[in-house]
N, C-alpha and C positions, 0 to 999 in steps of 0.2 A: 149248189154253189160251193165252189172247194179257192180257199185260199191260201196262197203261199209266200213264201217270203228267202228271198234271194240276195247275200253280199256280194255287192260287183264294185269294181272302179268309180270313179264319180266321173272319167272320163270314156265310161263303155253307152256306144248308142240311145242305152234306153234310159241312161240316166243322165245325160244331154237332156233330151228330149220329156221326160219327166221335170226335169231341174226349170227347165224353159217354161215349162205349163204351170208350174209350181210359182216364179218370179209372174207372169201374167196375171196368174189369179189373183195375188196377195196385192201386187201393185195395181192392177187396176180398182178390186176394192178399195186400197188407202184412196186413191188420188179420184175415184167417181168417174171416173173417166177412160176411156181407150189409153193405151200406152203403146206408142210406136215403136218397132222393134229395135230402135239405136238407143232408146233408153233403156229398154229390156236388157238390153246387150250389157250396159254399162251399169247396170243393178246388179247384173249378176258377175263381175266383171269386180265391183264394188265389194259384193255381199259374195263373196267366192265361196267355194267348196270342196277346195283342195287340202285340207286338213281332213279331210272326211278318210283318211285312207289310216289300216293301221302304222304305225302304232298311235297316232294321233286321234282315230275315231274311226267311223265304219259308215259304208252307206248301204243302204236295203232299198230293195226294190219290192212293190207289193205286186201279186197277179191274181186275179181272180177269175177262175176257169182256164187259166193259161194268158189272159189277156192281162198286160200294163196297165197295172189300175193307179199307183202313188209311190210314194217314198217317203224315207225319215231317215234323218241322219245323227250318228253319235258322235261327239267329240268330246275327248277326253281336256277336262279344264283343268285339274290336277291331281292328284293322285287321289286315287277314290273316289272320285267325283265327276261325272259326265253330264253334259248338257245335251237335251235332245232338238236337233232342230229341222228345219225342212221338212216336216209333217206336213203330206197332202196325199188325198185322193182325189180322181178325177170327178167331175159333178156327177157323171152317169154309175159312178159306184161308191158313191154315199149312199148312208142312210141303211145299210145292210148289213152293221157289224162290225167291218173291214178296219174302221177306225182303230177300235179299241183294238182287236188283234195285230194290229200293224205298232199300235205303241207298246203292246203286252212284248215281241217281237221284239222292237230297240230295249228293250227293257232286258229282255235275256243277251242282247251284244253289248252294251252296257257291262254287264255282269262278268261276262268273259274278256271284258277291259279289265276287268280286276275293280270295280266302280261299287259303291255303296249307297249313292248317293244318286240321283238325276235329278236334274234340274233343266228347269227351260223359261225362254221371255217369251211374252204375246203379247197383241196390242186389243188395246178395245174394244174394237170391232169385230174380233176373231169370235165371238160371242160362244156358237158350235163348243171352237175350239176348247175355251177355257170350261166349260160345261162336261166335255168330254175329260179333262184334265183332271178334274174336280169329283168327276164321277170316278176315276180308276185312282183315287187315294192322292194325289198330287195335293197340296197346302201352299196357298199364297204366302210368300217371302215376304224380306226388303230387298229393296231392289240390289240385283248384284254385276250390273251392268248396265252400259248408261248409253246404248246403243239408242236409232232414231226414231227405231219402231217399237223400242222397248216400254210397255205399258205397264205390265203385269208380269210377276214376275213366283215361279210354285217353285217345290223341290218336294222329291216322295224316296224313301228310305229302300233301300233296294234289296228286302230281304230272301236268302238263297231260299228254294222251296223248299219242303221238307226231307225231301226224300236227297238231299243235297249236305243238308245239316249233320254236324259230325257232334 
């Protein structure tokens, strides 16, 4: 199983189409319930990702075997300092890895934002998520934004590798 990691548009097909399955999964978790595609629309519509482009931030597309498997998105919050957001794999390629490689991944475009810093919010329930967070050196904050699904709030120190350091 070979996985890859790709910066495209946040307006290119596969990142529509990820972005879409991304707002379904999170929303219907919060709310226990189906979400019809006019609210979907207007979450994502709401909750945009059009900053995701440089020099404002970057988005990544994961594949695994060549297949669309997620995404994560970087945005630059101020100087040196990037927030990761829109982290998702699809259900059928959980649980194999891909997670951590896919934030190790924003974590190197980050880097090449000129970023020292990442930071990102999650809610409660994201349970996985804050676990996975938590296991790759991330530390719970104070909160640094007061957003609706903002629960929990980490930040992890974005040191250059070695072979990088001067």
């Amino acid at each position: 199983m070979t996985w890859s990691f790709e910066l495209v548009a946040v307006d290119h097909p596969d990142a529509v189409r990820i972005l879409r399955e991304y707002m379904v999964d999170v929303a219907t978790r919060y709310h226990q319930r189906h979400v019809p595609d006019e609210e979907i629309d207007g979450y994502l519509e709401e909750q945009h990702s059009r900053d995701l482009v440089p020099p404002t931030g970057a988005f990544l597309l994961a594949r695994r075997d060549g297949v669309l498997a997620g995404c994560a998105g970087v945005r630059v919050a101020m100087p040196g300092t990037t927030e990761l957001t829109r982290v998702f794999l699809r259900p059928e390629a959980r649980g194999q890895g891909g997670s951590a490689l896919l934030v190790t991944a924003a974590e190197d475009v980050a880097r090449d934002l000129g970023a020292t810093v990442m930071r990102l919010d999650t809610r409660s329930d994201l349970v996985e998520a804050r676990a996975l967070y938590a296991r790759l050196g991330y530390v719970e904050i104070e909160p640094f934004s007061d957003g609706p699904f903002a629960q929990h709030w980490f930040s992890k120190p974005l040191v250059l590798p070695l072979s990088e350091r001067v």
